[in-house]
C-alpha positions in Angstrom: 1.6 20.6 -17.3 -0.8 21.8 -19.9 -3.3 19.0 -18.7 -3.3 20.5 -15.3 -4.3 23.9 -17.0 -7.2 22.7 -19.0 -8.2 20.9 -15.8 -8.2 24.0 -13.8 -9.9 26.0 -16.8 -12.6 23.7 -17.0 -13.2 23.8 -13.4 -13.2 27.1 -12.8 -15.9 27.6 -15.8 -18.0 24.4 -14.2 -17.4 26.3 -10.6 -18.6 29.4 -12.1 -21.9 31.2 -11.2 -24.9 29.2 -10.0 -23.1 25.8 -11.1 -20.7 26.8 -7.4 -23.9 26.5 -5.5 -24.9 23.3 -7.3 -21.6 21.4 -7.4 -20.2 19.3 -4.7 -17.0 17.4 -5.5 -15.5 15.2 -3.2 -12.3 12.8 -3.3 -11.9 9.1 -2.5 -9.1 6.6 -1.8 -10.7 3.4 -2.5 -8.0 1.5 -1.9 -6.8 3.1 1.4 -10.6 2.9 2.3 -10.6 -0.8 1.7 -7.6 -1.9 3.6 -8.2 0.5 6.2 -11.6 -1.7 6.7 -11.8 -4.2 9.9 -12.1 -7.3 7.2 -8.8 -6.3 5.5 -7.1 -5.9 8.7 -8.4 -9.2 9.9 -7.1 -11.3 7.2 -3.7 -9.6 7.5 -3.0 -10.6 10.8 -4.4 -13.9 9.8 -1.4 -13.8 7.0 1.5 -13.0 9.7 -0.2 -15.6 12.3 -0.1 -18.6 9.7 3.2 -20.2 10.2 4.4 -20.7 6.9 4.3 -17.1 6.4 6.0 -16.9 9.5 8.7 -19.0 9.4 9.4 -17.4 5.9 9.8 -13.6 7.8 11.7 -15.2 11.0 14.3 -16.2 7.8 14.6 -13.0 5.9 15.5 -11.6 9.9 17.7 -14.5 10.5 19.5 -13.8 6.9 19.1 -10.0 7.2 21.3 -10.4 10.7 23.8 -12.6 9.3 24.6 -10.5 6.5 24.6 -7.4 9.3 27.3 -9.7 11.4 29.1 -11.1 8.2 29.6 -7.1 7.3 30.6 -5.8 10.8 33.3 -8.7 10.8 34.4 -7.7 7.3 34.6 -4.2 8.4 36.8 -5.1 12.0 39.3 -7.7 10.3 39.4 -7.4 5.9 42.1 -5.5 5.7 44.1 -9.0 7.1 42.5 -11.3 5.2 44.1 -13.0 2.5 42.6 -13.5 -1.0 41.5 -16.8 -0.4 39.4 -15.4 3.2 38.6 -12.5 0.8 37.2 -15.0 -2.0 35.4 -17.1 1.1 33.5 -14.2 2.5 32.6 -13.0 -0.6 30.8 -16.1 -1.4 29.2 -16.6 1.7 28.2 -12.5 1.5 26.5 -13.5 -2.5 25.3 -16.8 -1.0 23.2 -15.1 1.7 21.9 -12.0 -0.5 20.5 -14.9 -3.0 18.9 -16.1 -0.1 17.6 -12.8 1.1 16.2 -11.9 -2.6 14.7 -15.2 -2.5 13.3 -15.3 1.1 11.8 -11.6 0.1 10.2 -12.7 -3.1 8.1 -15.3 -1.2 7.1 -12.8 1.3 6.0 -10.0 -1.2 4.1 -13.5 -3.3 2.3 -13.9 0.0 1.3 -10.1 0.2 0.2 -9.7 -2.8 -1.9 -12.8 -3.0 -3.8 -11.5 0.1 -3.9 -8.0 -1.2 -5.4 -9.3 -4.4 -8.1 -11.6 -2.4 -8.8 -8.6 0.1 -9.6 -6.2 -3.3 -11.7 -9.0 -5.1 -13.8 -9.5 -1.9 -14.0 -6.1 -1.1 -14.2 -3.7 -4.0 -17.9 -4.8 -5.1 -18.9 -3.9 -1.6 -17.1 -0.8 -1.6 -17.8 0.1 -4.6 -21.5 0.0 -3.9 -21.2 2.3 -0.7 -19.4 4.4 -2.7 -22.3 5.1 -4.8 -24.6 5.3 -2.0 -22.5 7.8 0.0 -22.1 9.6 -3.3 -26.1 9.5 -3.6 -26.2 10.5 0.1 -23.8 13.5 0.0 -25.5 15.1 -3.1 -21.5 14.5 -4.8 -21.8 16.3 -8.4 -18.3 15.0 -9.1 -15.7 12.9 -7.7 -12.0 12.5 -8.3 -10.0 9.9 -7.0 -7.6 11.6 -4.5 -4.4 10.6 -5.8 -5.1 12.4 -9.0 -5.8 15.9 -6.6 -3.0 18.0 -5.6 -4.7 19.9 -3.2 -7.7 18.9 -1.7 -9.5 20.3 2.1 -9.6 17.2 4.6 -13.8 17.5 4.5 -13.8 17.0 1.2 -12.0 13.3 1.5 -15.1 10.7 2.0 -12.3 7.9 2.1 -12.8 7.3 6.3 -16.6 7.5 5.7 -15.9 5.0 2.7 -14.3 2.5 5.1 -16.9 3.2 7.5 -19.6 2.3 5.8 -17.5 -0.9 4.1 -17.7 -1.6 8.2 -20.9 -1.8 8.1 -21.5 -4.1 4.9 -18.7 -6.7 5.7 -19.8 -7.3 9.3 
């Protein structure tokens, strides 16, 4: 909390005066902007379209739905069971959540390899019409948006970021 006021103190002073008129400050997403761009989105659906990738999600549905059925027959007919049914569906209820955890680390593997190609193909290129659009708009100081609280919409040069990253990566 006492960050935030020296934060706010020291932009009010630099916001003071003849500095108002001089200062522009702007806010940026970088990462939004890049996998908002047309490349990013490309390679994602290129991801769900590959069939290994798919055939990994049609399994965490598949396991997600018998777990869902396994529950709603638990629900209509545990209270007859006997131990060893009890035992039975307990196993097969453990069996399929180690599959589940299993089928969803693979998944979040996958998306996070692509994330992590998408940011080391992408960032240099952003960050360089970053500086131009920085350059361009006169910016005397930018924050990255998820350190603002409160920030106006025109002040945000994250669409104009992916924008421009358009531009470069086509």
């Amino acid at each position: 909390m006492r960050n935030i006021k020296i934060v706010v103190v020291f932009l009010g002073l630099l916001l003071t005066g003849s500095a108002l008129a001089e200062t522009k400050i702007a806010v940026v997403d970088i990462g939004k902007a890049i996998f908002a761009a047309e490349v990013a989105k490309a390679r994602s659906d290129q991801l769900k379209a590959n069939s290994e990738y798919a055939a990994l999600q049609a399994k965490y549905d598949s396991t997600t739905a018998d777990m869902q059925a396994l529950s709603k027959d638990a629900e209509a007919k545990s209270m007859t069971w006997s131990r060893e049914q009890l035992a039975e569906y307990q196993k097969k209820i453990e069996y399929l959540r180690a599959d589940l955890e299993l089928t969803a680390k693979k998944l979040e593997s996958e998306i996070k390899t692509l994330q992590n190609g998408i940011i080391q193909e992408l960032q240099p290129k952003a960050l360089e019409a970053l500086k131009e659009l920085v350059e361009e708009e006169k910016i005397s100081l930018l924050l990255r948006a998820d350190a603002v609280l409160v920030a106006e919409p025109g002040l945000n040069l994250t669409a104009k970021l992916t924008e421009r990253l358009n531009k470069k990566t086509k």
